[in-house]
C-alpha positions in Angstrom: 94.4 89.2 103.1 90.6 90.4 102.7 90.1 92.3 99.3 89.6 96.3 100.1 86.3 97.9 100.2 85.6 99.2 97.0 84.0 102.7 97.4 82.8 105.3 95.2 83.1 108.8 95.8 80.2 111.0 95.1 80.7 114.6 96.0 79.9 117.6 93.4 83.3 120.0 95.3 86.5 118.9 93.6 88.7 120.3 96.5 86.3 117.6 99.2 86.0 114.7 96.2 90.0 115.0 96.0 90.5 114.8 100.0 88.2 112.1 100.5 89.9 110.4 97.4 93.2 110.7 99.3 92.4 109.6 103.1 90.6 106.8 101.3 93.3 105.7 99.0 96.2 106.3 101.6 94.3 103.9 104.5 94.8 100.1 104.1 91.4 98.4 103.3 90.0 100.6 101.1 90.0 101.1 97.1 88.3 104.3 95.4 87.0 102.6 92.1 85.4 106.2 90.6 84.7 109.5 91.5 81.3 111.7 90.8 80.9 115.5 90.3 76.9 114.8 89.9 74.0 112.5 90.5 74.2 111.0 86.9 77.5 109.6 87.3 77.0 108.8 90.7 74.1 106.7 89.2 75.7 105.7 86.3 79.4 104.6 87.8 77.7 102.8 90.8 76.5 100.7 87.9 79.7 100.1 85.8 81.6 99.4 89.0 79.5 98.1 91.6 81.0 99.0 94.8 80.7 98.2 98.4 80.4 101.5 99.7 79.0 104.7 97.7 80.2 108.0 99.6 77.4 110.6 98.4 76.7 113.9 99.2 73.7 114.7 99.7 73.0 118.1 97.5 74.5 117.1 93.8 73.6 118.9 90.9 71.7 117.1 88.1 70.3 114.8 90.1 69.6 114.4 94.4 72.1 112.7 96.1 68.7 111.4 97.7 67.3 110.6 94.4 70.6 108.8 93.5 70.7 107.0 96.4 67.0 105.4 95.6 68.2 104.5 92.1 71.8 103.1 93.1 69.8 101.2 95.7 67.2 99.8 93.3 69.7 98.8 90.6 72.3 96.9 93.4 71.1 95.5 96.2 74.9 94.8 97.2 75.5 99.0 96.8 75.5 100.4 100.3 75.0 103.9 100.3 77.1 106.5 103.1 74.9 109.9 103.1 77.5 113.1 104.1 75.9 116.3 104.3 75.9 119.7 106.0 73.2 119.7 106.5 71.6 118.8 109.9 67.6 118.4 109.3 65.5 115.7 109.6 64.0 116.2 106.2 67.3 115.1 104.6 67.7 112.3 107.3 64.4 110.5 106.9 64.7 111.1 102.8 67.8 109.4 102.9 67.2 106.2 104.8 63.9 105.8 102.9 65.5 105.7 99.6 68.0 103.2 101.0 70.9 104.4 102.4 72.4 102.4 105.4 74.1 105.9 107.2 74.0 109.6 107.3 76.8 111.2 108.5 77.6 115.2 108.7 80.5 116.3 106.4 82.4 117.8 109.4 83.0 114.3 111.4 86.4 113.5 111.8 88.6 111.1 109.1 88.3 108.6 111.6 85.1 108.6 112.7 84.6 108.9 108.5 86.5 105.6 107.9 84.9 103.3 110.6 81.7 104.2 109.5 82.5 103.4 105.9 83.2 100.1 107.3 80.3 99.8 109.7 78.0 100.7 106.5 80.0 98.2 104.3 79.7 95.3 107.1 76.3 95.2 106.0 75.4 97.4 109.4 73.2 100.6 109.5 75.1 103.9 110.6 72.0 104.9 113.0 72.8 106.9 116.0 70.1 107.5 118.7 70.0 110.8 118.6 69.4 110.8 114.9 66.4 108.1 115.5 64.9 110.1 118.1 65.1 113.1 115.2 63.4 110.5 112.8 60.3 109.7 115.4 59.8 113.2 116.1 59.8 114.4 112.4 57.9 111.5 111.4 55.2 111.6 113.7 55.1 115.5 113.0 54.3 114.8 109.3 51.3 113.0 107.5 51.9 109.9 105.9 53.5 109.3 102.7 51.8 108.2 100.2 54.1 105.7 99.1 54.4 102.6 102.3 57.9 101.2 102.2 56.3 97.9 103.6 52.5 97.3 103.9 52.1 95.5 107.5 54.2 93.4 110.0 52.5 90.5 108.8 54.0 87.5 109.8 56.2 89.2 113.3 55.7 87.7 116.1 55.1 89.4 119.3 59.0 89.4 120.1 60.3 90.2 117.1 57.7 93.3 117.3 59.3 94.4 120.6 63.0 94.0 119.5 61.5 96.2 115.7 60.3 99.2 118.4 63.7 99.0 120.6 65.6 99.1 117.4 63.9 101.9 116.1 64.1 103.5 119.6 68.2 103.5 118.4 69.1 100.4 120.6 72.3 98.1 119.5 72.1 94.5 119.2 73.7 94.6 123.2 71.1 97.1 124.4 68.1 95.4 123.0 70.0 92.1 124.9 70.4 93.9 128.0 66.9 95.3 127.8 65.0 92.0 126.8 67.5 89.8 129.3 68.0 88.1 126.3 71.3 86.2 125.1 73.3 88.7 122.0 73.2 85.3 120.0 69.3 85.4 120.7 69.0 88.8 119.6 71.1 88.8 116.0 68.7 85.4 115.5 65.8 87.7 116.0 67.2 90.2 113.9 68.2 88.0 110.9 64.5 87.3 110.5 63.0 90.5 110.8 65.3 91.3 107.9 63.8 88.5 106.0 60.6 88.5 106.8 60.5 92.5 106.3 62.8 92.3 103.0 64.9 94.7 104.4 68.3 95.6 103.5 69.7 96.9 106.7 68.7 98.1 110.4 68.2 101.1 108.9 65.2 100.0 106.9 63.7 98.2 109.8 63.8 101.7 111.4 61.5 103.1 107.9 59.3 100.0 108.5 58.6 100.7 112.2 57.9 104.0 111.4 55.4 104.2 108.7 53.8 100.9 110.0 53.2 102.8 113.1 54.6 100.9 115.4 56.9 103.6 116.9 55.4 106.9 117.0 57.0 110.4 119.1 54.2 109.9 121.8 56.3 107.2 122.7 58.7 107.8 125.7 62.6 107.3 125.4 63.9 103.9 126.9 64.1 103.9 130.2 61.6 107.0 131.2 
């Protein structure tokens, strides 16, 4: 037997914190190891427990869920962080992924679609759907630059691993960049492996960040297969 995935709710609603609590603690797999009313003791639990998979809402009181995501993220590299919200905006969306969570999900997806994605995130995959890229690109490309890179250049990339950055932050899977590229899926997850070296990246989701504030994938860009 695998041990369970250790997650840590963060959710400033009791009645929400309890349910989630509850479908987590009642499916096979999974262990709640704490439970947050507020950023601070998100922040300060993810520490003391260090779990796989933080749950976190995205508007806590005290501190961000965004802003506790960066911090959880800086102190464990090992943390993955789950964004829920009600929120559908690309604001929240591209705030989230830069400080370093690995999926954004809205609070009313079902309790299935709720647990696979815990252990999508927790598999050490990025919970990036295409629509919500193609949000990203436009929303990114609509705003300046921030002032802060995530990466300074894609030093070091080769030409190939360049073209499989852009179809990844286009919102391709490991098959559909195969497919596209008439590459082998083995060829592909080599590929990927080293951009996440080579970029220092925790997840897919942070080689999307890269391509985008390294300008390699802008919204001028046309959807795959236009």
């Amino acid at each position: 037997m695998t041990d369970p995935i250790r997650v840590l709710v963060a959710e400033d609603q009791a009645l929400l914190r309890d349910s989630f609590r509850i479908l987590l603690d009642t499916t096979p797999g999974f262990a709640v190891v704490g439970e947050a009313g507020t950023g601070r003791e998100a922040v300060e639990l993810a520490l003391a427990q260090r779990p796989d998979v933080v749950l976190m809402d995205i508007s806590m009181p005290d501190m961000t869920g965004i802003d506790a995501t960066e911090k959880i993220c800086q102190q464990n590299g090992d943390t993955r962080v789950l964004i829920l919200t009600t929120f559908d905006l690309d604001e929240y969306v591209y705030g989230a992924l830069r400080a370093g969570a690995s999926g954004f999900l809205l609070k009313d997806t079902t309790a299935a679609d709720l647990v696979t994605a815990i252990r999508v995130v927790a598999a050490g995959e990025a919970l990036l759907a295409p629509s919500v890229t193609r949000r990203l690109i436009a929303a990114f490309g609509a705003q300046p630059r921030p002032s802060r890179t995530f990466h300074r250049r894609l030093d070091g990339v080769t030409e190939r691993e360049r073209e499989i950055l852009m179809l990844i932050a286009r919102g391709l899977s490991n098959s559909d960049v195969a497919t596209h590229l008439t590459l082998s899926l083995a060829t592909v997850k080599s590929h990927v492996g080293r951009l996440l070296t080579k970029l220092n990246a925790r997840d897919r989701a942070q080689l999307v960040v890269v391509a985008y504030e390294t300008g390699l994938v802008t919204a001028a860009q046309p959807e795959i297969g236009e």
